[in-house]
C-alpha positions as a Python dict, from the first residue, in 0.01 Angstrom:
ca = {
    (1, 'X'): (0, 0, 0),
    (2, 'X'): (165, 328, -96),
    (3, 'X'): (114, 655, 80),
    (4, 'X'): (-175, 893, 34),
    (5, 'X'): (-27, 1206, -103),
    (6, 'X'): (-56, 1554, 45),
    (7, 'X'): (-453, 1746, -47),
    (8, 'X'): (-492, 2072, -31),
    (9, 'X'): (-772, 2180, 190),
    (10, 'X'): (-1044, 2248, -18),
    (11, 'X'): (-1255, 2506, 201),
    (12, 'X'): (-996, 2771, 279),
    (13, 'X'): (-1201, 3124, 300),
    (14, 'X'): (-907, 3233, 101),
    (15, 'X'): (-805, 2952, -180),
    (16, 'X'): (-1067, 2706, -180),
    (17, 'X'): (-1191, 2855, -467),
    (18, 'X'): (-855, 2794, -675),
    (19, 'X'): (-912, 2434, -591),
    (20, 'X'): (-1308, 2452, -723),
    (21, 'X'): (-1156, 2579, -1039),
    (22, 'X'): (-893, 2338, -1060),
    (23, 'X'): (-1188, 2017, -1009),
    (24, 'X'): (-1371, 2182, -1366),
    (25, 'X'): (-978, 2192, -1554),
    (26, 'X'): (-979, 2569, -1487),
    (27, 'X'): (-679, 2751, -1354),
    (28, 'X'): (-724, 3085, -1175),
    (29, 'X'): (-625, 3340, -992),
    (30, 'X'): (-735, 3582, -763),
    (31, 'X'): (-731, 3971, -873),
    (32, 'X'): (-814, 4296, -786),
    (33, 'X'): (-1089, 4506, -901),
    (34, 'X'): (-991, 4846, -788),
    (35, 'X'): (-643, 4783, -921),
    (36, 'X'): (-592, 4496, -1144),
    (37, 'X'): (-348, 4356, -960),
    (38, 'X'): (-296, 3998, -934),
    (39, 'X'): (-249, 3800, -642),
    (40, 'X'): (-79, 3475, -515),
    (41, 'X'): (-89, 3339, -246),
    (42, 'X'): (-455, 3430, -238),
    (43, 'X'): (-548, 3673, 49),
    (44, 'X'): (-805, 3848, 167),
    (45, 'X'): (-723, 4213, 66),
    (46, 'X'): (-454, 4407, -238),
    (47, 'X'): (-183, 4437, -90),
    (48, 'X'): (-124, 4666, -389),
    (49, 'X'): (-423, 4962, -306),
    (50, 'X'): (-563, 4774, 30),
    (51, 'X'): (-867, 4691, -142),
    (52, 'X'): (-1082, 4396, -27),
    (53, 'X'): (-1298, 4360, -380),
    (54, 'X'): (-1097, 4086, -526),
    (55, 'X'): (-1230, 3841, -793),
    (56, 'X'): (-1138, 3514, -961),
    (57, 'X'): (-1022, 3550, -1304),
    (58, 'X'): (-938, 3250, -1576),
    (59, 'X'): (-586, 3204, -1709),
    (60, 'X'): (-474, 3025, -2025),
    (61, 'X'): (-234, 2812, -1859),
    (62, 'X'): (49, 2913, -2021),
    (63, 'X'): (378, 3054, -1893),
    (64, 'X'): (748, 3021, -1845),
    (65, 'X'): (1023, 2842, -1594),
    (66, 'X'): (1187, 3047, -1376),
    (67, 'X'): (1363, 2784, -1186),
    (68, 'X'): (1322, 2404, -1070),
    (69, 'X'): (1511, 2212, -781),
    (70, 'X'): (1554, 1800, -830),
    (71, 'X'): (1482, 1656, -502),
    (72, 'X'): (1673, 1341, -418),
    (73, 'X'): (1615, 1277, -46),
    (74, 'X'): (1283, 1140, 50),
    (75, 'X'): (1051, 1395, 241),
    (76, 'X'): (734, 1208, 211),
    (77, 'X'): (658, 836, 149),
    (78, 'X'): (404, 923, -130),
    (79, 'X'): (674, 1111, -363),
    (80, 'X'): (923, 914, -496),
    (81, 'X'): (1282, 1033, -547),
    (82, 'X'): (1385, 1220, -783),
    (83, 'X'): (1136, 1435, -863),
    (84, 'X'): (1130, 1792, -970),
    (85, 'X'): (985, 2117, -848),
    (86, 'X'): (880, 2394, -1085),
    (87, 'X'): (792, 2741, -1067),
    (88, 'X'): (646, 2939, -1353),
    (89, 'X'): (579, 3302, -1422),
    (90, 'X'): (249, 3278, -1617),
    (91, 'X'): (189, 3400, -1942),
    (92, 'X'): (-98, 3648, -1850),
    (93, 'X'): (-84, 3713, -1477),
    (94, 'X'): (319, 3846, -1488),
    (95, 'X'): (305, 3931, -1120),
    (96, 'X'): (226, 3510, -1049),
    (97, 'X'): (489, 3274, -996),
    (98, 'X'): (255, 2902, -936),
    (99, 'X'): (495, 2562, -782),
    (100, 'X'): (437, 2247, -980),
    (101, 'X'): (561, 1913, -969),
    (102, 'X'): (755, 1667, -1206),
    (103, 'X'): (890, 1335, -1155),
    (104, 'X'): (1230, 1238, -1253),
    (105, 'X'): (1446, 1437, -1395),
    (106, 'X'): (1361, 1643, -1706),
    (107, 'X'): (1556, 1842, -1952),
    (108, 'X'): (1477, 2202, -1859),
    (109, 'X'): (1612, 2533, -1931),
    (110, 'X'): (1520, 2867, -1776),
    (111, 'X'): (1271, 3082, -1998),
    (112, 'X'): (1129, 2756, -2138),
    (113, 'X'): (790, 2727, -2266),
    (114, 'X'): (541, 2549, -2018),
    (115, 'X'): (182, 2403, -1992),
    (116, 'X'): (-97, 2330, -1734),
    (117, 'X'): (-195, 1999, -1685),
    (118, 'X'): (-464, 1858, -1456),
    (119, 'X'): (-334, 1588, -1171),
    (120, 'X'): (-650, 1388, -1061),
    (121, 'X'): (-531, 1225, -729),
    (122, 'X'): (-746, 926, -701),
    (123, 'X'): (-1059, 1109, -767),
    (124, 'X'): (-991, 1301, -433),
    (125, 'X'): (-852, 1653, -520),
    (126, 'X'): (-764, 1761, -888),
    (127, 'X'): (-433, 1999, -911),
    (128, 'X'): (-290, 2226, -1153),
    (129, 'X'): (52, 2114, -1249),
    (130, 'X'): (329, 2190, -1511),
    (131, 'X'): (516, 2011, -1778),
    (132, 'X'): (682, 2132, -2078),
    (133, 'X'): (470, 2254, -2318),
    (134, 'X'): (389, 2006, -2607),
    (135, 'X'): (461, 2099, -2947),
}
């Protein structure tokens, strides 16, 4: 039996609705409407122009790496070693950096293109996640 992985909690006040989105293949963000701004980690207020009338908004999905860490020691029985960590600047929310996963080791390069995909943990949570993008 192998470990059950780590869920996000699914009724934060603050980014249960990112999770929502992510069950219908949708991946938002949060944003102001007095400023534009965008915002992650979700929170309650801009911390731009301290305004607390802030909406979800749709993103393509799209976006670039910034930079990516192989992890080699075991932290948690449900990952297995290596795997990657990503973080990418989206395409169309430039102020967003969002974490994603890979396993193994990939061939990456900083700047490179990348995709959302949709992880479906056993039917339990769904999560936006990053590859390459395909061609």
């Amino acid at each position: 039996m192998s470990a059950q992985r780590i869920l996000p909690v699914e009724d934060d006040h603050d980014s249960g609705a990112f999770f929502a989105a992510a069950r219908q293949h949708r991946l938002v963000v949060r944003s102001c409407s007095g400023c534009g701004a965008d915002h992650h980690l979700p929170r309650a207020y801009c911390y731009h122009c301290g305004s607390f009338d802030l909406v979800w908004r749709d993103v393509a999905g799209r976006g670039s790496l910034y930079a990516w860490t192989v992890v080699v020691h075991p932290t948690h029985p449900a990952y297995e070693v290596p795997y990657t960590v990503v973080l990418v600047d989206l395409d169309d929310a430039p102020d967003v950096r969002l974490a994603g996963y890979l396993s193994g080791r990939p061939a990456l390069a900083v700047g490179m293109p990348m995709e959302v995909w949709w992880d479906d943990v056993d039917g339990a949570a769904v999560l936006p996640n990053w590859r390459p993008q395909q061609r």
